[in-house]
Short mmCIF file of the C-alpha atoms (twelve columns), coordinates in Angstrom:
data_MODEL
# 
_entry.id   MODEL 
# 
loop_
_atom_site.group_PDB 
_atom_site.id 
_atom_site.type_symbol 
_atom_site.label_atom_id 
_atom_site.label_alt_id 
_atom_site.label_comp_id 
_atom_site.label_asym_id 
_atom_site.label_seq_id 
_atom_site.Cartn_x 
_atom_site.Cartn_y 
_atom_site.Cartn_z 
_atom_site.pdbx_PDB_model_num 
ATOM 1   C CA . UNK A 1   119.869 109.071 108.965 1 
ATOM 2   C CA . UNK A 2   118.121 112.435 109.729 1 
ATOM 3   C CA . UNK A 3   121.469 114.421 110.200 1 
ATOM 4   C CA . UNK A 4   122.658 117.039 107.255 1 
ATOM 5   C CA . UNK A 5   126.408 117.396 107.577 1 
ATOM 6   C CA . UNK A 6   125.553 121.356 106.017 1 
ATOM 7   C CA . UNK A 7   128.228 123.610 107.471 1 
ATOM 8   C CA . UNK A 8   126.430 127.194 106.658 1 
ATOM 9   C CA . UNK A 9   124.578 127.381 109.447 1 
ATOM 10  C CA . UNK A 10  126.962 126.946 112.717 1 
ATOM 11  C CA . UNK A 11  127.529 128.280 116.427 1 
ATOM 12  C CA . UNK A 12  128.869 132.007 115.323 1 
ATOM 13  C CA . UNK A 13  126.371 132.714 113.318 1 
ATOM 14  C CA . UNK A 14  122.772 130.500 114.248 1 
ATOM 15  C CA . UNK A 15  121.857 133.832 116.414 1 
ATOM 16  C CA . UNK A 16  120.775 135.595 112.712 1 
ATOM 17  C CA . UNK A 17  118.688 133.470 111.750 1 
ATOM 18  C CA . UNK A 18  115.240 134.537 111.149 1 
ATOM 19  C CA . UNK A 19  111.699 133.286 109.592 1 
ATOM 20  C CA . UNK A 20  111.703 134.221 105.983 1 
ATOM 21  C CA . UNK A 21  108.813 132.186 105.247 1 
ATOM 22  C CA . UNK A 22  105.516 130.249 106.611 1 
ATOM 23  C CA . UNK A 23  103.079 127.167 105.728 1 
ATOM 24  C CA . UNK A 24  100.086 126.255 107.555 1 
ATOM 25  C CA . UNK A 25  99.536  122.413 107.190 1 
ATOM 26  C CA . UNK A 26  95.770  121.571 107.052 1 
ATOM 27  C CA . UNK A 27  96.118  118.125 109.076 1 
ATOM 28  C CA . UNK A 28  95.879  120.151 112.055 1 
ATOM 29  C CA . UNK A 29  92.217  119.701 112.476 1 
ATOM 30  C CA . UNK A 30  90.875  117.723 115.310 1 
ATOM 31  C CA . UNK A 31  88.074  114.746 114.561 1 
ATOM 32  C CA . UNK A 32  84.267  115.537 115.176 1 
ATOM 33  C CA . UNK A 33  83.326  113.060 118.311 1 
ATOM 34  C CA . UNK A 34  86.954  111.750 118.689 1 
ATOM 35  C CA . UNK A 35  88.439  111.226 122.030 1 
ATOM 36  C CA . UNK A 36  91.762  112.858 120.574 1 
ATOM 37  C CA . UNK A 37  91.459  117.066 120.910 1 
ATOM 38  C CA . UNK A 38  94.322  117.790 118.135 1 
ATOM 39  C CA . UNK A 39  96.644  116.837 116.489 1 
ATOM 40  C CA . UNK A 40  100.739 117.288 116.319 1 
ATOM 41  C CA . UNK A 41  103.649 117.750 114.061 1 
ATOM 42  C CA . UNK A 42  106.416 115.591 114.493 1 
ATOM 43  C CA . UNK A 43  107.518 114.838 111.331 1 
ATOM 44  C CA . UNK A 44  111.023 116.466 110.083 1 
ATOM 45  C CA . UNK A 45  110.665 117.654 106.750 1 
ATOM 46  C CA . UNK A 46  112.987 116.031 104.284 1 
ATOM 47  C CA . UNK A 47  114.352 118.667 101.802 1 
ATOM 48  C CA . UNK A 48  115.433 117.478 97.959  1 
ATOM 49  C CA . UNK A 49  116.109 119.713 95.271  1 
ATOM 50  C CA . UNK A 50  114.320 122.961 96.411  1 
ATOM 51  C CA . UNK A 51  111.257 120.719 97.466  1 
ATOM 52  C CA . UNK A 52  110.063 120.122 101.426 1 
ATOM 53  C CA . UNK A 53  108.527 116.422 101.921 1 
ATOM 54  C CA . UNK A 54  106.171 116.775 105.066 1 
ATOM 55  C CA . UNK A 55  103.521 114.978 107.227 1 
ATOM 56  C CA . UNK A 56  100.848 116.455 109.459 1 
ATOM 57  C CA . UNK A 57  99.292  114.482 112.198 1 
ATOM 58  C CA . UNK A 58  96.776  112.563 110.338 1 
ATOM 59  C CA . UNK A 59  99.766  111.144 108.135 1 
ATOM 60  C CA . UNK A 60  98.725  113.332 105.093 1 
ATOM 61  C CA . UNK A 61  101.727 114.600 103.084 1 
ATOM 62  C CA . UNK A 62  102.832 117.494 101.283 1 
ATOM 63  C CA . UNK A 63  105.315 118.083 98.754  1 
ATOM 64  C CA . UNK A 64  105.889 122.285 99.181  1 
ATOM 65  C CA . UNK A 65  108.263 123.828 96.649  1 
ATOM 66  C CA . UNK A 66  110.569 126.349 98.679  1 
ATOM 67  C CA . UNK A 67  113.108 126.926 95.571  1 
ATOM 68  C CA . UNK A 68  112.653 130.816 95.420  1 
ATOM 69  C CA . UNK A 69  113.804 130.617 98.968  1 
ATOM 70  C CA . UNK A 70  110.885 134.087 99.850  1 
ATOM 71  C CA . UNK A 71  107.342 131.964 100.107 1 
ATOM 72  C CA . UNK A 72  106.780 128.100 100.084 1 
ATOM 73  C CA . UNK A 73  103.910 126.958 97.480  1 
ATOM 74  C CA . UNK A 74  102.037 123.174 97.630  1 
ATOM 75  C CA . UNK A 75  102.777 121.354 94.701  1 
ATOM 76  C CA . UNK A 76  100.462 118.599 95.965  1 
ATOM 77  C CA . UNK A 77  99.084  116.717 99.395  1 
ATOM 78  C CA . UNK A 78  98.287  112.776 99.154  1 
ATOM 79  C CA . UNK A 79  95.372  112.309 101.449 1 
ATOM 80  C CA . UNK A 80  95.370  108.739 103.374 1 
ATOM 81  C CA . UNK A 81  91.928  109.156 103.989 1 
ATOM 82  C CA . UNK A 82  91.820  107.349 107.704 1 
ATOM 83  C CA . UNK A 83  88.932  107.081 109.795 1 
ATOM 84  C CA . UNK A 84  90.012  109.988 112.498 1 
ATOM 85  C CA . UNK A 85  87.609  109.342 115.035 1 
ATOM 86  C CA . UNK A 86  88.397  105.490 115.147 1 
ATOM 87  C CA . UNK A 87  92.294  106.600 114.893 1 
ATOM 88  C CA . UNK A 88  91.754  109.324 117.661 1 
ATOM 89  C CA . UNK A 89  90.500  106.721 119.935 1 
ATOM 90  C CA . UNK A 90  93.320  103.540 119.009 1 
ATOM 91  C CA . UNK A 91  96.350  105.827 118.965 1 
ATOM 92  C CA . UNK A 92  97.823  105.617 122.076 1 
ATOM 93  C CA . UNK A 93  99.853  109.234 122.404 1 
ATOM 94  C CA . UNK A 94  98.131  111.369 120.322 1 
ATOM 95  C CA . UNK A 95  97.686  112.056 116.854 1 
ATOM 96  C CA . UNK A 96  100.794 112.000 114.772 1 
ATOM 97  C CA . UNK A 97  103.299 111.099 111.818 1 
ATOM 98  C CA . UNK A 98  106.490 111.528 112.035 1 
ATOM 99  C CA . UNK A 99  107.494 111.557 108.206 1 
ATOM 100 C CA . UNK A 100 108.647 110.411 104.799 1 
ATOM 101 C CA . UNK A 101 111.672 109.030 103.338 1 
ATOM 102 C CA . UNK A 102 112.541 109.468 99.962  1 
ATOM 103 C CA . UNK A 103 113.230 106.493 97.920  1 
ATOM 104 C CA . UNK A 104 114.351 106.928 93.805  1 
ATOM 105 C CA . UNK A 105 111.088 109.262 92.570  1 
ATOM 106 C CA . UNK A 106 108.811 107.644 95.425  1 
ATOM 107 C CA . UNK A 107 108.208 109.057 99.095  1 
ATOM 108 C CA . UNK A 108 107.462 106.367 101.039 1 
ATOM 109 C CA . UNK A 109 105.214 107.063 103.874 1 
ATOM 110 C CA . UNK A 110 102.857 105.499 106.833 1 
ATOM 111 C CA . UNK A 111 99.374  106.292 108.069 1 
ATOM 112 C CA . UNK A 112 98.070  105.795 111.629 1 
ATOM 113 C CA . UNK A 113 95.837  102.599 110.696 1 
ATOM 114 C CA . UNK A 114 98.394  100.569 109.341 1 
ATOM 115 C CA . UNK A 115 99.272  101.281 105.840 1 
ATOM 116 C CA . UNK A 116 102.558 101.947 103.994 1 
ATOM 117 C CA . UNK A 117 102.544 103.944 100.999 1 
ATOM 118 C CA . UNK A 118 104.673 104.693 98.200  1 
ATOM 119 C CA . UNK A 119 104.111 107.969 96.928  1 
ATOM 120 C CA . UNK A 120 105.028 109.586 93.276  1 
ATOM 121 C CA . UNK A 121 107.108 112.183 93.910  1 
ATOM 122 C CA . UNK A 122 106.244 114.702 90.744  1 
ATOM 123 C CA . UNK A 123 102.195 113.306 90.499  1 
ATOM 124 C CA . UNK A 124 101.202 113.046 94.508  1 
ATOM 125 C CA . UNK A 125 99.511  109.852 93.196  1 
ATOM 126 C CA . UNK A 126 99.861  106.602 95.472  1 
ATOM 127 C CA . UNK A 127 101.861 104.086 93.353  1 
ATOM 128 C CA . UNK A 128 100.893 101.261 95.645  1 
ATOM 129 C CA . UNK A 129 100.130 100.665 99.719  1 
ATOM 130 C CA . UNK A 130 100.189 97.594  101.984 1 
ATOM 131 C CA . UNK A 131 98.926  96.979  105.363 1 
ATOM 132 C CA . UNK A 132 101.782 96.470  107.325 1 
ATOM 133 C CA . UNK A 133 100.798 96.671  111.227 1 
ATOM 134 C CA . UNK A 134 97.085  95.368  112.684 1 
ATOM 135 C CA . UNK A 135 95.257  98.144  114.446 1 
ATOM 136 C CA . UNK A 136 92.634  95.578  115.369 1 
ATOM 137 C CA . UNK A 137 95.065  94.940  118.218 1 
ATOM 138 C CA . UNK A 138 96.525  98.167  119.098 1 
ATOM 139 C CA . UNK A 139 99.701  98.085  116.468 1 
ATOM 140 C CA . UNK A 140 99.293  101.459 114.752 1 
ATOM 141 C CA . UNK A 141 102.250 103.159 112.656 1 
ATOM 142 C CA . UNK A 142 103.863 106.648 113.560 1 
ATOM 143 C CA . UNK A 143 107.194 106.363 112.875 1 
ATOM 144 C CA . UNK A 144 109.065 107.572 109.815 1 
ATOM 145 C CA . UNK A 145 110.425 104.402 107.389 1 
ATOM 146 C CA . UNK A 146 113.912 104.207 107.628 1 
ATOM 147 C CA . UNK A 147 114.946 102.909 103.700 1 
ATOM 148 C CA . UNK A 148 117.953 100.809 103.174 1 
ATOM 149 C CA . UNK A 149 118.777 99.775  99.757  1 
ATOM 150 C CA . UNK A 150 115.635 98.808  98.349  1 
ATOM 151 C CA . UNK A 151 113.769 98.043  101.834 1 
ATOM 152 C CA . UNK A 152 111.504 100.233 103.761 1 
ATOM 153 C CA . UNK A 153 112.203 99.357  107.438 1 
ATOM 154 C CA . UNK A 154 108.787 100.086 110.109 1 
ATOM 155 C CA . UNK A 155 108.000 98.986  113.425 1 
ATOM 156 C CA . UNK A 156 105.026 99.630  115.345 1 
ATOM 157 C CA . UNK A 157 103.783 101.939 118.021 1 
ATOM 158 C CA . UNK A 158 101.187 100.809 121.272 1 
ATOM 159 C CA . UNK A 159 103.866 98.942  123.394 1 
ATOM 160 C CA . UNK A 160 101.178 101.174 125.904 1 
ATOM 161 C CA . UNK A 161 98.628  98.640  124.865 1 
ATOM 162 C CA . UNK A 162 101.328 95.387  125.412 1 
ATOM 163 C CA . UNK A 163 101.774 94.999  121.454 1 
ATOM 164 C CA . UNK A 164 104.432 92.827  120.830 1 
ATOM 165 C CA . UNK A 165 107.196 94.653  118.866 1 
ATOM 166 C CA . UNK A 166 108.439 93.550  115.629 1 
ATOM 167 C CA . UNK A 167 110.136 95.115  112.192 1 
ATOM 168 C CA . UNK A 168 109.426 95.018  109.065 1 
ATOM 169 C CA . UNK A 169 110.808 95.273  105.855 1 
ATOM 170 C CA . UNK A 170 108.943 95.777  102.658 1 
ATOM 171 C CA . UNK A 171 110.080 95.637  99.365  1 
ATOM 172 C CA . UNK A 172 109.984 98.882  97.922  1 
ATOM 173 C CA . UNK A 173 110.194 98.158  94.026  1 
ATOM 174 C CA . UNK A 174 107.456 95.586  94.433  1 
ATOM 175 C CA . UNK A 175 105.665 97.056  97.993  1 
# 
């Protein structure tokens, strides 16, 4: 699901490539009195119509328009607003998000306490968000959804912490 069948770039001619442009994510930044030093980027960015879709560590995301193809621009970040001390010390692995999926005009997304979110992609504005995993016993979400039909498929992380795994599907017209 995170494989582009794109046939431009291939073995005789990946050598030129070359950095044409640069973003620096703000998520980066580590939590005051956390246990957690920093932060990482895992996500892949999912690209849609000249437009990047992509998480930083706290599970903030950006939509960055890259249509000119010469400098990328934020159109707007959703904030998920998570305690990051408390996060820094539940997470298991570090600090991290590993991104969105795109669903009709929503980007459905996951923060590190638990919450789904469905995202509007033009506004930024949060359309709706359920708790979906229980950080109260170690369950905390890093994964990116995976969205069949009208589903948005998650499972938890902290197996570290003996979680029980388990997936879940949440109705994404409804959430």
């Amino acid at each position: 699901h995170r494989f582009g069948n794109l046939t431009q770039i291939n073995a005789a001619n990946v050598r030129g490539l070359k950095l044409t442009m640069q973003l620096l994510l703000a998520g980066q930044t580590r939590a005051e009195g956390g246990r957690q030093g920093s932060t990482r980027l895992e996500g892949t960015p999912i690209a849609e119509d000249g437009f990047l879709y992509v998480t930083d560590g706290w599970g903030g995301v950006y939509k960055v328009d890259v249509r000119s193809g010469k400098r990328a621009d934020f159109v707007w970040k959703m904030d998920p607003a998570i305690d990051k001390v408390w996060a820094g010390d539940v997470a298991c692995c570090g600090i991290n998000n590993r991104g969105v999926a795109l669903w009709k005009d929503q980007v459905i997304s996951v923060a590190l306490d638990g919450r789904m979110f469905a995202i509007n992609k033009d506004s930024g504005q949060v359309t709706w968000e359920r708790r979906v995993a229980d950080p109260a016993i170690a369950e905390t979400l890093t994964a990116a959804p995976l969205v069949i039909g009208d589903l948005g498929i998650i499972g938890p992380a902290g197996g570290e912490y003996g979680i029980r795994g388990w997936l879940e599907a949440t109705n994404l017209v409804s959430g």
